[in-house]
TIVEX-255986 format. One record per atom (N, C-alpha, C, O, CB): residue number from 1; atom name; x, y, z. Coordinates in Angstrom, 3 decimals, padded with zeros to 6 digits, m for minus. Atoms other than C-alpha are relative to their C-alpha. Glycine has a CB too. Example, Ala and Ser with C-alpha at 12.3 -4.5 7.8 and 13.67 -1.06 7.14 Angstrom:
BEGIN
(1 "N" (000.890 m001.190 000.000))
(1 "CA" (012.300 m004.500 007.800))
(1 "C" (000.900 001.200 000.000))
(1 "O" (001.936 001.181 000.665))
(1 "CB" (m000.992 000.027 001.246))
(2 "N" (m000.820 m001.190 m000.060))
(2 "CA" (013.670 m001.060 007.140))
(2 "C" (m000.770 001.090 000.730))
(2 "O" (m000.261 002.198 000.899))
(2 "CB" (000.414 000.462 m001.415))
//
This chain:
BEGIN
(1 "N" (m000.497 000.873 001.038))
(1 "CA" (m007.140 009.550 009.503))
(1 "C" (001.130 m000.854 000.581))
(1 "O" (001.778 m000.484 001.560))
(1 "CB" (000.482 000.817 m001.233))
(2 "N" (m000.977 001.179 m000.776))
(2 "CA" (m004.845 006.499 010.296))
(2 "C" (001.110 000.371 m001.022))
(2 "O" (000.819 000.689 m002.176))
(2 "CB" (m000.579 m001.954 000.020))
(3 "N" (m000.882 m000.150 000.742))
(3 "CA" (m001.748 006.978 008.923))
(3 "C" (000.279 m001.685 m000.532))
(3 "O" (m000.041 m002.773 m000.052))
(3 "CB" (001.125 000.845 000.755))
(4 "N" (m000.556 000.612 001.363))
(4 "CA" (m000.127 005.114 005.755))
(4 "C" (000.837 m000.975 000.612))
(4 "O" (000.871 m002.005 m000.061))
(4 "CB" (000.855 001.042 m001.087))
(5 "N" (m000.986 000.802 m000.431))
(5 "CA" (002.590 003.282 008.146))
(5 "C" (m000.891 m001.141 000.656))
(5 "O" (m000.751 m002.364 000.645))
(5 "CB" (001.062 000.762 000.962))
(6 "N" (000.948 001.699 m001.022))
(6 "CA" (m000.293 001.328 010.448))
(6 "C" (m000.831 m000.498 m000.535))
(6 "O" (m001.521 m001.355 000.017))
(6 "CB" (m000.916 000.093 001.417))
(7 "N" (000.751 000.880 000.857))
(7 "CA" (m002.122 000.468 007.401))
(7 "C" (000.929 m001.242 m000.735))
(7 "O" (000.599 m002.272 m001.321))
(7 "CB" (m000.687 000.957 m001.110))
(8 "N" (m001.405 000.566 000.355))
(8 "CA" (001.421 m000.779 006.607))
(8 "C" (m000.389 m001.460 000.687))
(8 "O" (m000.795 m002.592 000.425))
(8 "CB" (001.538 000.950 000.749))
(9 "N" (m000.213 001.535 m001.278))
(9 "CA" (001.617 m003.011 009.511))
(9 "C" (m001.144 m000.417 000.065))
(9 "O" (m001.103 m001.647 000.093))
(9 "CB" (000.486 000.214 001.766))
(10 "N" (001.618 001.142 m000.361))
(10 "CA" (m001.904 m004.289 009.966))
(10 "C" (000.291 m000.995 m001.225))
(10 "O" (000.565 m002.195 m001.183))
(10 "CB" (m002.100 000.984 m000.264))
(11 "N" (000.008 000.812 001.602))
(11 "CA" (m001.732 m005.425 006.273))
(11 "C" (001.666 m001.466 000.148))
(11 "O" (001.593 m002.609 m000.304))
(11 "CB" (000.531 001.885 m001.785))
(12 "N" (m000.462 000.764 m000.201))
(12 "CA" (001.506 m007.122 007.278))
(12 "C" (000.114 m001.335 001.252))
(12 "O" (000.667 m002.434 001.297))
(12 "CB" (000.601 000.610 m000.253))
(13 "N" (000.810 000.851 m001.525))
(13 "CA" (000.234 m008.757 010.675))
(13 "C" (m001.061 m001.105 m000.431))
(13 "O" (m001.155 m002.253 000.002))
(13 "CB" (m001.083 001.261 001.105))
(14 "N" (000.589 000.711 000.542))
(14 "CA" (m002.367 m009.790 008.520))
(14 "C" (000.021 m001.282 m001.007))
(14 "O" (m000.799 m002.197 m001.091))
(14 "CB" (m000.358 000.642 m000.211))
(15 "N" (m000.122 000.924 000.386))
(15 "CA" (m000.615 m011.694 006.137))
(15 "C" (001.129 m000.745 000.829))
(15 "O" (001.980 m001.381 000.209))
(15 "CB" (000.072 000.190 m001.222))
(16 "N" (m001.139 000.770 m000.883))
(16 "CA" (001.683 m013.149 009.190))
(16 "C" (m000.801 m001.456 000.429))
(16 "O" (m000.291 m002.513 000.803))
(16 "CB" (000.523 001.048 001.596))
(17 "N" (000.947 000.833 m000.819))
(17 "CA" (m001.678 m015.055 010.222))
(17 "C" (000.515 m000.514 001.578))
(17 "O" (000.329 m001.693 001.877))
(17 "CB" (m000.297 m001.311 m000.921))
(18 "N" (m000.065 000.334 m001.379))
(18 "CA" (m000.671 m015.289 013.826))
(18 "C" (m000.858 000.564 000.937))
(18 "O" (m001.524 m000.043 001.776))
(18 "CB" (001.136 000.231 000.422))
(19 "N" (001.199 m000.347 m001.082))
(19 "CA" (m002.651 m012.705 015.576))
(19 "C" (m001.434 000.017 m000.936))
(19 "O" (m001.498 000.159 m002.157))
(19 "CB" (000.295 001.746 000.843))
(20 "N" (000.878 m000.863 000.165))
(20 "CA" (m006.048 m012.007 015.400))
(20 "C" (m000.471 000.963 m000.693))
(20 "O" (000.641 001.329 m001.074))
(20 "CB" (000.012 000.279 000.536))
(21 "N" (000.571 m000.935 000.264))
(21 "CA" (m007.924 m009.234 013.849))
(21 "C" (m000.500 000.776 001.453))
(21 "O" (m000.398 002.001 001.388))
(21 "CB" (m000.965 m000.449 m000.949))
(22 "N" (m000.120 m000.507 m001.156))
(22 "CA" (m008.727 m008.386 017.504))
(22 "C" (001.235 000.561 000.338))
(22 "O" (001.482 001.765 000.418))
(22 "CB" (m000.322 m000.824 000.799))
(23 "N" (m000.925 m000.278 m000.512))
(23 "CA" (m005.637 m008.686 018.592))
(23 "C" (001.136 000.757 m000.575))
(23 "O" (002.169 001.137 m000.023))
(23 "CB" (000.230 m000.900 000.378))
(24 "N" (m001.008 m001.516 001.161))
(24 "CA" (m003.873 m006.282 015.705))
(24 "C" (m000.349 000.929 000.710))
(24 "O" (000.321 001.672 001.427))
(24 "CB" (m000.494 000.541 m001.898))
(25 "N" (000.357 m001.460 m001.058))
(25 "CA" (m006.392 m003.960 017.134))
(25 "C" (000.164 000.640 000.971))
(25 "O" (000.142 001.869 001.042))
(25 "CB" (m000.722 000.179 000.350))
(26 "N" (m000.835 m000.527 m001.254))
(26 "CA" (m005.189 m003.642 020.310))
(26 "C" (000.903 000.327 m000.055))
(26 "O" (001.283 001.142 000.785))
(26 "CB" (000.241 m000.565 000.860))
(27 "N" (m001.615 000.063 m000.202))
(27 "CA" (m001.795 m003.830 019.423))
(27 "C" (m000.012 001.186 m000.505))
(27 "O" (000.196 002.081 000.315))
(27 "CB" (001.043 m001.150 m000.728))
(28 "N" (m000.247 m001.051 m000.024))
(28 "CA" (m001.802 m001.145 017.428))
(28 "C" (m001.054 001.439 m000.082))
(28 "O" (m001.082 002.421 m000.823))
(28 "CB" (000.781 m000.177 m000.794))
(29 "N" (000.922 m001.541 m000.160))
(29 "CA" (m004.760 001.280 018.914))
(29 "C" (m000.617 m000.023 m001.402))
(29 "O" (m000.377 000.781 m002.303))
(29 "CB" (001.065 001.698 000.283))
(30 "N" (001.150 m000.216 001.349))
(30 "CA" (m007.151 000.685 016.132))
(30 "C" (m001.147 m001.010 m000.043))
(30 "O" (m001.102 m002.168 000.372))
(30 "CB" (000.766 m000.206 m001.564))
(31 "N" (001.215 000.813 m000.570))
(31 "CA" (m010.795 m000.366 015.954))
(31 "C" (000.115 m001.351 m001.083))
(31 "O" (000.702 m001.317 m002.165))
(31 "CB" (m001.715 000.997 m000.102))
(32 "N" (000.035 000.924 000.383))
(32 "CA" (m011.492 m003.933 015.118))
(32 "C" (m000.934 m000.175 m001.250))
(32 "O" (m000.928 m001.247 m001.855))
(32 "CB" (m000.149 m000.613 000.957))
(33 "N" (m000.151 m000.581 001.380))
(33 "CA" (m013.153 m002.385 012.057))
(33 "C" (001.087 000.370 m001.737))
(33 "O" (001.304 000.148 m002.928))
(33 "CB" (m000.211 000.850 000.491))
(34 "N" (m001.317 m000.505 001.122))
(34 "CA" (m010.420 m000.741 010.549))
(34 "C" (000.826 m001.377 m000.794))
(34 "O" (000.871 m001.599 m002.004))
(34 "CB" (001.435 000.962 001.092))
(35 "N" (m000.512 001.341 000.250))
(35 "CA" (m008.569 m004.134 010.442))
(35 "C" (m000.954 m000.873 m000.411))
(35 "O" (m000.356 m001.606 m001.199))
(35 "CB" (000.613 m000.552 001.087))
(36 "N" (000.726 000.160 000.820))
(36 "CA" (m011.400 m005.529 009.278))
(36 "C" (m000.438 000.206 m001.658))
(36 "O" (m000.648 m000.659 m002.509))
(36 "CB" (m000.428 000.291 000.559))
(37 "N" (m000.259 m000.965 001.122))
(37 "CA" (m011.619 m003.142 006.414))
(37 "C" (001.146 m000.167 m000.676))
(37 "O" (000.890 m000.521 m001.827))
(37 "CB" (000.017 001.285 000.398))
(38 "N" (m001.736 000.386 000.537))
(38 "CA" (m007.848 m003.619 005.360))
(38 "C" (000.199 m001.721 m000.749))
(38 "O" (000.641 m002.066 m001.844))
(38 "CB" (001.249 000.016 001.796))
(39 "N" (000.010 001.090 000.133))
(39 "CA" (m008.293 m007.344 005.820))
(39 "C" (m001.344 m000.333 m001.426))
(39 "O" (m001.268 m001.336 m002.136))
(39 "CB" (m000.159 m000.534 001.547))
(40 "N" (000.960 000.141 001.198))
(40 "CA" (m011.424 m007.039 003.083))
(40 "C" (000.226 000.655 m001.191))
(40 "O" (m000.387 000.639 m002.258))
(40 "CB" (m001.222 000.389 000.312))
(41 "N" (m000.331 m000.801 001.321))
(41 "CA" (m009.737 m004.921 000.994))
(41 "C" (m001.055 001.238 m000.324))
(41 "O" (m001.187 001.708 m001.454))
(41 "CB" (m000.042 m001.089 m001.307))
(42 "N" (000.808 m001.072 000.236))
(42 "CA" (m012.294 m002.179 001.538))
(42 "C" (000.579 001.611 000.484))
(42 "O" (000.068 002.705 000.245))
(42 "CB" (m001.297 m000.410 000.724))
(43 "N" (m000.798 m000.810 m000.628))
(43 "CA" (m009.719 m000.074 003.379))
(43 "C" (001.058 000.739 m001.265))
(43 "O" (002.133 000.282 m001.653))
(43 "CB" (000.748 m000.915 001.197))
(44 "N" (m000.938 m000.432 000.624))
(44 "CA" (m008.413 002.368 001.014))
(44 "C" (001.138 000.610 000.427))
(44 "O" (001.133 001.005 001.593))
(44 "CB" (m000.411 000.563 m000.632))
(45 "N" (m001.024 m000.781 m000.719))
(45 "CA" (m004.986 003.984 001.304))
(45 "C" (m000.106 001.138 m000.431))
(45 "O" (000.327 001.316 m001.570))
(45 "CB" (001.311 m000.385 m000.086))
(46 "N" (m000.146 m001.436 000.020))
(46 "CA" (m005.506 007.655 001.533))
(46 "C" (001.437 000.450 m000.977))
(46 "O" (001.461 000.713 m002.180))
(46 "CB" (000.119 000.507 001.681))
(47 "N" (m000.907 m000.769 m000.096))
(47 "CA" (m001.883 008.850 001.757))
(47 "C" (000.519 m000.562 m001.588))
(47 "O" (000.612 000.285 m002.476))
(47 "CB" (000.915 m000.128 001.442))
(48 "N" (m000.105 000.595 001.267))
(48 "CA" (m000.921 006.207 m001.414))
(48 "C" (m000.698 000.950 m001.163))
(48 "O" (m000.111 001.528 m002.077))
(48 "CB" (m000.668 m001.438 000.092))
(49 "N" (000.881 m000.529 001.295))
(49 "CA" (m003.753 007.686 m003.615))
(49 "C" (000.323 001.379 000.184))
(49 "O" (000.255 001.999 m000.878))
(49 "CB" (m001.771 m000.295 m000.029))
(50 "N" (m000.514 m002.149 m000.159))
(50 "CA" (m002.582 011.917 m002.267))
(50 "C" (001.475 m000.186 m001.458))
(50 "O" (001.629 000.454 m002.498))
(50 "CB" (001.304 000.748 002.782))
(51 "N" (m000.828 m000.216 001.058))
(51 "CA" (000.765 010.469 m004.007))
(51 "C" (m000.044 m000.124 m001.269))
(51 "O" (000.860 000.294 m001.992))
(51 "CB" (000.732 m000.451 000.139))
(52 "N" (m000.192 000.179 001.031))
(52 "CA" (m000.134 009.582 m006.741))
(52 "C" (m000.981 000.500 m000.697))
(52 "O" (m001.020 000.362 m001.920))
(52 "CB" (000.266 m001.040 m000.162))
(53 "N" (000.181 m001.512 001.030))
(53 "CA" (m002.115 012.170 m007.862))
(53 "C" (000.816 001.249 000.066))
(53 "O" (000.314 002.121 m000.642))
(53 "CB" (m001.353 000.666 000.230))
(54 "N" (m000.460 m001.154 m000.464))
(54 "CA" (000.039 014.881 m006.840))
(54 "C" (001.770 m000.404 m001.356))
(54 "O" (002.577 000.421 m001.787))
(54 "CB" (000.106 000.031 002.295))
(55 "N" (m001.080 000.144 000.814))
(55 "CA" (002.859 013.440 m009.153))
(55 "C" (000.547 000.110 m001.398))
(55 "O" (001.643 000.222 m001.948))
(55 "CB" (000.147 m000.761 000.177))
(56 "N" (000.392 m000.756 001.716))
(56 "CA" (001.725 014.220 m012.586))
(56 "C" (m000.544 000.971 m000.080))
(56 "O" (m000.510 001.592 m001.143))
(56 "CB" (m000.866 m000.621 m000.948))
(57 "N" (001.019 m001.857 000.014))
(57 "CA" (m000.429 017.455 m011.748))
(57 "C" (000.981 000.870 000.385))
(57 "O" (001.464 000.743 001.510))
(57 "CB" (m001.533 000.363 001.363))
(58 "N" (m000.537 m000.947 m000.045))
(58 "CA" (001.589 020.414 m012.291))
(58 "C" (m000.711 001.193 000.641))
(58 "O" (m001.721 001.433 m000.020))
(58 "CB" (000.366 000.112 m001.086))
(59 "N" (001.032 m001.367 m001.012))
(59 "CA" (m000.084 023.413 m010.100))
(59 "C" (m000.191 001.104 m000.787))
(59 "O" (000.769 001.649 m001.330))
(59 "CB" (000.794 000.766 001.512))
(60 "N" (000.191 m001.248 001.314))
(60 "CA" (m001.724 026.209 m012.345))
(60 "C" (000.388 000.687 001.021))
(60 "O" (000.464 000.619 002.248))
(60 "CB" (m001.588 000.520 m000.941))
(61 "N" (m000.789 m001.750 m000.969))
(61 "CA" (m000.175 029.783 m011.806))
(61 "C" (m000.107 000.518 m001.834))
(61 "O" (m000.203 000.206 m003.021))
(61 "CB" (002.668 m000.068 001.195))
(62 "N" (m000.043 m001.378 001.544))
(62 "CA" (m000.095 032.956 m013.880))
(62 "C" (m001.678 000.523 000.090))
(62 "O" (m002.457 000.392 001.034))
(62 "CB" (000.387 m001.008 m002.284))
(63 "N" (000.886 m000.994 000.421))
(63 "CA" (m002.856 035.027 m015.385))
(63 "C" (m000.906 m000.999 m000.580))
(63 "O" (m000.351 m001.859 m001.264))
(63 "CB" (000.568 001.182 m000.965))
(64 "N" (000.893 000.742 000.666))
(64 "CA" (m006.110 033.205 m016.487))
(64 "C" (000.008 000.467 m001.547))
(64 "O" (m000.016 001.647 m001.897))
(64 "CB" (m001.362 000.134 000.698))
(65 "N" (000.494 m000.448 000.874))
(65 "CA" (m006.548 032.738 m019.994))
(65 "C" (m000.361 m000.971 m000.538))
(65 "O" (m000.034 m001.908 000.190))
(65 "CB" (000.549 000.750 m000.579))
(66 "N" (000.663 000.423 000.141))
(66 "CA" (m008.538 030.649 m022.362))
(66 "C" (001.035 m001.729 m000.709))
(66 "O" (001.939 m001.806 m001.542))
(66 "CB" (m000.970 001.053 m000.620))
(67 "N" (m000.549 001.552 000.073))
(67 "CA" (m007.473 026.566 m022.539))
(67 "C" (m000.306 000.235 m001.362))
(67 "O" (m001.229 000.972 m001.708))
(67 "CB" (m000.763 m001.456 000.896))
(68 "N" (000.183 000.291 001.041))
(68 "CA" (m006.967 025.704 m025.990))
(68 "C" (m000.625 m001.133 m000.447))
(68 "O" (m000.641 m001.285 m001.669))
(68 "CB" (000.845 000.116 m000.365))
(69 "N" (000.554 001.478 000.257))
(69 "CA" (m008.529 022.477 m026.186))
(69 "C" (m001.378 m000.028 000.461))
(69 "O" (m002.294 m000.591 m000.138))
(69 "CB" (000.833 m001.180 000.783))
(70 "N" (001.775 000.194 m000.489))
(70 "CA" (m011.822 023.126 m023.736))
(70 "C" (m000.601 001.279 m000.152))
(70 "O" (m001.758 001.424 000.243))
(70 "CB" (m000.336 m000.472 001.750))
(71 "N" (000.228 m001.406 m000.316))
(71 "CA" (m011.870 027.011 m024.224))
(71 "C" (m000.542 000.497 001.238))
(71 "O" (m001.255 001.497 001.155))
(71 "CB" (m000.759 000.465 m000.869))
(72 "N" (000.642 m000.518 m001.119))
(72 "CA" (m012.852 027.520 m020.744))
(72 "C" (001.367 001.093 000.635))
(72 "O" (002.515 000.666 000.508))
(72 "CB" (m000.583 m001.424 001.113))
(73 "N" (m000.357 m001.029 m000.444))
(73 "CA" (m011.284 030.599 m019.206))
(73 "C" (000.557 m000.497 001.457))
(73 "O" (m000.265 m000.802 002.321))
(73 "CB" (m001.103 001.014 m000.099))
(74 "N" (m000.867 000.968 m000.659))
(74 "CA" (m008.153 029.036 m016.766))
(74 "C" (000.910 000.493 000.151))
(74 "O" (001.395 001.210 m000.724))
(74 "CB" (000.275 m001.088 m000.470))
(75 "N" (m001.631 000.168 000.283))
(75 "CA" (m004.878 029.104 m015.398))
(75 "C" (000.642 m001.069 m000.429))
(75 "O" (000.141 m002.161 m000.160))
(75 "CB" (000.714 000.181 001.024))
(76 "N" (m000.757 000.981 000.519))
(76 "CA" (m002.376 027.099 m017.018))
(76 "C" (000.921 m001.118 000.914))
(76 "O" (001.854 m000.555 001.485))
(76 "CB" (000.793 000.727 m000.823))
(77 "N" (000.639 000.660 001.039))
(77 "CA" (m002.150 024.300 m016.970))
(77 "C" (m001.426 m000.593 m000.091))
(77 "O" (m001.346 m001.416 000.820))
(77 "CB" (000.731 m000.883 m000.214))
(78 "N" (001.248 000.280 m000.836))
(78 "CA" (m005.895 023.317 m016.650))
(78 "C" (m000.417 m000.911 000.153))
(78 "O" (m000.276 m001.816 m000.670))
(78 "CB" (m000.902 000.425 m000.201))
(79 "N" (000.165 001.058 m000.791))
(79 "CA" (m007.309 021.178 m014.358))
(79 "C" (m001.172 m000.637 m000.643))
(79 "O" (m001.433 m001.830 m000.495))
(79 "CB" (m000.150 000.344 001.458))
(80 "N" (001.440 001.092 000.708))
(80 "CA" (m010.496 020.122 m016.298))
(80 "C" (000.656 m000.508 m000.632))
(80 "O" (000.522 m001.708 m000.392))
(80 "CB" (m001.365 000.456 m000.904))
(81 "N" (m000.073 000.646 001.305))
(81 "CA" (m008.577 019.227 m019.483))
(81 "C" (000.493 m001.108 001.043))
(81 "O" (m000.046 m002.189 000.804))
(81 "CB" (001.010 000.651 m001.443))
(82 "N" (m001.083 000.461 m000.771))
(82 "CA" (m006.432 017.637 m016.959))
(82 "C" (m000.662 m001.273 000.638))
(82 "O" (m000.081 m002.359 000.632))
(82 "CB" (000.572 001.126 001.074))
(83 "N" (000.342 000.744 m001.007))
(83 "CA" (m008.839 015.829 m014.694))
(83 "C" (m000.834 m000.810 m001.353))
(83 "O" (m000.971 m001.999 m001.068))
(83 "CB" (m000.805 000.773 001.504))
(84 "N" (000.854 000.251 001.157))
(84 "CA" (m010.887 014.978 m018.059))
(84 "C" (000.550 m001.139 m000.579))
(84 "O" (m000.174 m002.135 m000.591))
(84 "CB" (m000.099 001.132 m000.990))
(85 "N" (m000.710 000.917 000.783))
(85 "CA" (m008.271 012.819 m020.012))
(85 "C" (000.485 m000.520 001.143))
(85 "O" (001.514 m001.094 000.786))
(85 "CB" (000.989 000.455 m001.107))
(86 "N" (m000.625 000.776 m001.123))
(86 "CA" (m007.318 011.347 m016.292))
(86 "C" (m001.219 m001.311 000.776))
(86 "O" (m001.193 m002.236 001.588))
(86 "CB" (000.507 001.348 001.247))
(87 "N" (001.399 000.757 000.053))
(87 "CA" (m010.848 009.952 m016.428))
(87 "C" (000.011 m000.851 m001.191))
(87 "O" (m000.327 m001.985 m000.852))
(87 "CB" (m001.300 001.001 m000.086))
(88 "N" (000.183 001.009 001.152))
(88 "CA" (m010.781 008.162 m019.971))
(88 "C" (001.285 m000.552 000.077))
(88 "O" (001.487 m001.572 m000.581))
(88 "CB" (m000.382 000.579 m001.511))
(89 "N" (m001.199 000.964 m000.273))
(89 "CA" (m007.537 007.038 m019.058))
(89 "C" (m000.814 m001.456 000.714))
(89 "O" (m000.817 m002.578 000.208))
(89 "CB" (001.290 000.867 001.243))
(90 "N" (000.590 001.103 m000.382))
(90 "CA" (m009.695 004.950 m016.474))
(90 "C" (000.649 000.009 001.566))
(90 "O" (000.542 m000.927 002.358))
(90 "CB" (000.322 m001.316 m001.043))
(91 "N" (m000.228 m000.263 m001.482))
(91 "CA" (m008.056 006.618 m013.147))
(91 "C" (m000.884 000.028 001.153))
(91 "O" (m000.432 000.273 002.272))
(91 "CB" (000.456 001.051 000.079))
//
């Protein structure tokens, strides 16, 4: 996985328009794909999207017992109801 900082910089190289799409690649050790990808907007950011699910999901713990809302048999707090209403949101 490419880290979050050289998707950084390509993306800003890119809107510098001076080098290349080649010549990003070289510069910073990455295939003339990747920068490609970034430059089309098909290049998602991993590490972006880890944060920002990880920032509203509280981590179940404790003793399973039954969700009040989906009755499925869970630790609290649960991740279906959870991932469920994170979907009709439109996440």
């Amino acid at each position: 996985m490419i880290a979050s900082g050289t998707i950084s910089e390509i993306r800003c190289l890119l809107e510098e328009g001076t080098l290349s799409q080649r010549s990003i690649a070289a510069r910073l050790g990455v295939s003339r794909g990747t920068v490609s990808a970034v430059a089309l907007g098909k290049r998602p950011d991993h590490e972006a999207r880890r944060r920002l699910r990880g920032e509203d999901l509280i981590p179940p713990r404790g003793v399973p017992r039954r969700c009040p809302e989906c009755g499925r048999r869970v630790q609290m707090p649960c991740l279906a109801c959870y991932l469920q209403s994170a979907r009709q949101r439109g996440r």
